[in-house]
C-alpha positions in Angstrom: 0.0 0.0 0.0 1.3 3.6 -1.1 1.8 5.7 1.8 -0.7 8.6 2.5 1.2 12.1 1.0 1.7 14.8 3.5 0.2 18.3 1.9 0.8 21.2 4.2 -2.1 24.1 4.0 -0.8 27.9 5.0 -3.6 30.1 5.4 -2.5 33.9 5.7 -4.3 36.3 6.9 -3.1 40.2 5.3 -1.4 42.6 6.4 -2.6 45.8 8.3 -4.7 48.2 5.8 -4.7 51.7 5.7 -7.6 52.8 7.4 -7.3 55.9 9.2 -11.1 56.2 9.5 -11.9 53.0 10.9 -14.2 51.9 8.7 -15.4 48.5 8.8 -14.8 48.1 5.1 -15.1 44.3 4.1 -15.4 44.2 0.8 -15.3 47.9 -0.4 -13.1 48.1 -3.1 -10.1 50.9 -2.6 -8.7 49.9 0.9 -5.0 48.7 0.2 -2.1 48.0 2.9 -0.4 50.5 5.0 3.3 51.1 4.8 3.2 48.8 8.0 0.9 46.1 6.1 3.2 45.8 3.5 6.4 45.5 6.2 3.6 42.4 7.8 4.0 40.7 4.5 7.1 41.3 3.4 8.0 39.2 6.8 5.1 36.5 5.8 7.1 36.1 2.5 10.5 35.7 4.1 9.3 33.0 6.5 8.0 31.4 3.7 11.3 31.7 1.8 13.0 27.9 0.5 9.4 25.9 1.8 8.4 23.4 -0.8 5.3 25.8 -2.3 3.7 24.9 -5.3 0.3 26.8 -5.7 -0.1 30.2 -4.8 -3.6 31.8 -4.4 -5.4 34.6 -2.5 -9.0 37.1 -2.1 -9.2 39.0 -5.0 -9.5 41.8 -2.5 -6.8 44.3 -2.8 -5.2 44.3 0.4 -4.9 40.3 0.0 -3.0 40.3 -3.2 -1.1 43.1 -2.2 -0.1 40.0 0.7 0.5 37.8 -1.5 2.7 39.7 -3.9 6.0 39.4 -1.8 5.4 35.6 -1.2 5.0 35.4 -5.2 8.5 37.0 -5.9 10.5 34.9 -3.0 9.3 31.9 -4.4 9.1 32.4 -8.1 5.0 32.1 -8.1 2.0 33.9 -9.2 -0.6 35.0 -7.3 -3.8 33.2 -8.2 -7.4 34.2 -7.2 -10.0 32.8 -5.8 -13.3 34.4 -4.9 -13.9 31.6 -2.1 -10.8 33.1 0.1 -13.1 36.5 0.0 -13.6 38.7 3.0 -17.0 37.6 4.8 -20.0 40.0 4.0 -21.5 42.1 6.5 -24.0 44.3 6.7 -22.1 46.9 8.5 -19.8 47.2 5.9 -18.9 50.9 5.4 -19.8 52.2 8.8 -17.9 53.1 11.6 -19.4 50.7 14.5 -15.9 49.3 15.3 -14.8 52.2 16.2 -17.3 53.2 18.1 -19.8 50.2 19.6 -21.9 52.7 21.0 -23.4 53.3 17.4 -25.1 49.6 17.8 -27.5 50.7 20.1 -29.4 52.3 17.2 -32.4 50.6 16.0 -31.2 51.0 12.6 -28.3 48.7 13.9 -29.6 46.7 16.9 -32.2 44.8 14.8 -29.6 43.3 12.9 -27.9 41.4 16.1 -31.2 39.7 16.8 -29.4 36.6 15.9 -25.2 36.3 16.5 -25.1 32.4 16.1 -26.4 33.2 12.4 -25.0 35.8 12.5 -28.3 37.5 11.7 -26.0 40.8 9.9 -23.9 39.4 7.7 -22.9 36.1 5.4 -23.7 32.5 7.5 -20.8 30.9 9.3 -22.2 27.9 7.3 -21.5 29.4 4.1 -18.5 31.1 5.3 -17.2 27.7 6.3 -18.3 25.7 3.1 -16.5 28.3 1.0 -13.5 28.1 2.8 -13.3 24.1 3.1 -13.8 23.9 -0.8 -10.9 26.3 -1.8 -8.3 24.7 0.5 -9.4 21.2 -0.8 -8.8 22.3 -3.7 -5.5 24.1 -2.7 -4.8 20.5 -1.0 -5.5 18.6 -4.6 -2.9 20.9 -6.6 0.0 20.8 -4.5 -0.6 17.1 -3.3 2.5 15.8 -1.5 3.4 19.5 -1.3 2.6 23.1 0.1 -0.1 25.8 -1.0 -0.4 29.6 0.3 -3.7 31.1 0.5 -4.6 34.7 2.0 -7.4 35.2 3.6 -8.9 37.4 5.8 -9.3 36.9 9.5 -13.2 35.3 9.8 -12.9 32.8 6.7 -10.0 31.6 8.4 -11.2 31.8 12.3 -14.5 30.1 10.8 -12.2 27.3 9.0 -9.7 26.1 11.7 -13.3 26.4 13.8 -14.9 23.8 11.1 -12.0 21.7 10.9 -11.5 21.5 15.0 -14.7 20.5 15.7 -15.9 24.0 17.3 -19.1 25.8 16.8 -18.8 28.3 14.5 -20.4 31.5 16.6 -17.9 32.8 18.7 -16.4 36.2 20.8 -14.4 37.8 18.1 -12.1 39.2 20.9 -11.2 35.0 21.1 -9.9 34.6 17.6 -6.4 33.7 16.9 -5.7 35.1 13.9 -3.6 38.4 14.1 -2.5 40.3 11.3 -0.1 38.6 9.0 -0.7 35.6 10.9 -0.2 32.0 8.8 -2.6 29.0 10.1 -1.0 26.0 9.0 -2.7 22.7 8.3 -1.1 20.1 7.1 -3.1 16.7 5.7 -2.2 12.8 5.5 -4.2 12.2 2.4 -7.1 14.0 2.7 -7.0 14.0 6.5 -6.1 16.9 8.6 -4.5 15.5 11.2 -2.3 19.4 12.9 -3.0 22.6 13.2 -0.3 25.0 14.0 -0.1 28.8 14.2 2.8 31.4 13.8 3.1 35.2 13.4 6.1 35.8 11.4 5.3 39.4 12.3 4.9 39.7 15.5 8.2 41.5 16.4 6.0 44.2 14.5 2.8 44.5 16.5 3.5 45.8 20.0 0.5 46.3 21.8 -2.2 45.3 18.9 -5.4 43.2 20.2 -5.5 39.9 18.0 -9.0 41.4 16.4 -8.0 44.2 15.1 -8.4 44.5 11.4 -10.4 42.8 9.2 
């Protein structure tokens, strides 16, 4: 019998965005990394640097290509895209309620929280999760017996390692682990996932920074 091959999954969240606004900008088009974010991946792409990678693919979103640029040009890759990797939608998209929660307590906005295991404002965990599960198999197919990047953004990946642990999806968002530039790593036996690790290759770079911040 042929031995199972071991395929190692990194998920990457991006780096920080300019945002001096705070705007909780999902999917907006127009919000690209900071000087800071770009630093974040810059270190993603050096830990990355002489790993056996094979397929390369991220969010079409701007700040996650902009991620995955620098881990294209250390290992000799381009950047792929995939819709499924794409920022979560949310119905609060474009507002300022991170910034300040107060804002919530608004009809306008409080009707929409009627439900967080849904979560009632935004894109199912379910679907979030389903998504996510179908572009890293795929990721897992294509570099069989190898590695694959993907960048993400922080709730398709929370949601993921969530679905592939066993968790429930809803969850305090203050509890992800999933920081900026982060890289979840799962790595398969077959088609079996069988570890979960976590690094921040730029952590050095983040003093003081809650784990949620960002998008």
């Amino acid at each position: 019998m042929t031995p199972a091959s071991r395929t190692l999954v990194h998920v990457v969240r991006h780096g920080e965005v300019d945002n001096p606004g705070r705007v909780l900008y999902g999917r907006l088009e127009g919000y690209h990394l900071s000087p800071l974010g770009e630093a974040m991946a810059q270190r993603v792409a050096e830990s990355m640097a002489g790993r056996d990678v094979v397929h390369l693919v991220a969010s079409p979103l701007e700040r996650a290509q902009q991620t995955a640029a620098p881990i294209g040009a250390v290992l000799g890759l381009e950047v792929g895209s995939d819709e499924r990797l794409i920022e979560a939608g949310n119905t609060f998209e474009g507002t300022t309620v991170g910034a300040d929660p107060r804002q919530l307590l608004r009809w306008q906005h409080l009707r929409r929280l009627r439900n967080p295991t849904t979560p009632s404002w935004g894109e199912p965990y379910r679907d979030i999760a389903s998504r996510m599960l179908a572009a890293v198999s795929q990721a897992r197919e294509v570099a069989r017996g190898h590695e694959a990047v993907l960048v993400s953004h922080q709730l398709p990946i929370e949601t993921l390692r969530r679905t592939i642990e066993g968790r429930r999806l809803w969850h305090n968002p203050r509890a992800r682990q999933c920081t900026l530039a982060s890289v979840t790593t799962i790595t398969y036996l077959g088609d079996d996932p069988v570890q979960l690790d976590y690094a921040e290759p730029a952590a050095d770079l983040l003093p003081g920074l809650a784990p949620g911040a960002g998008t």
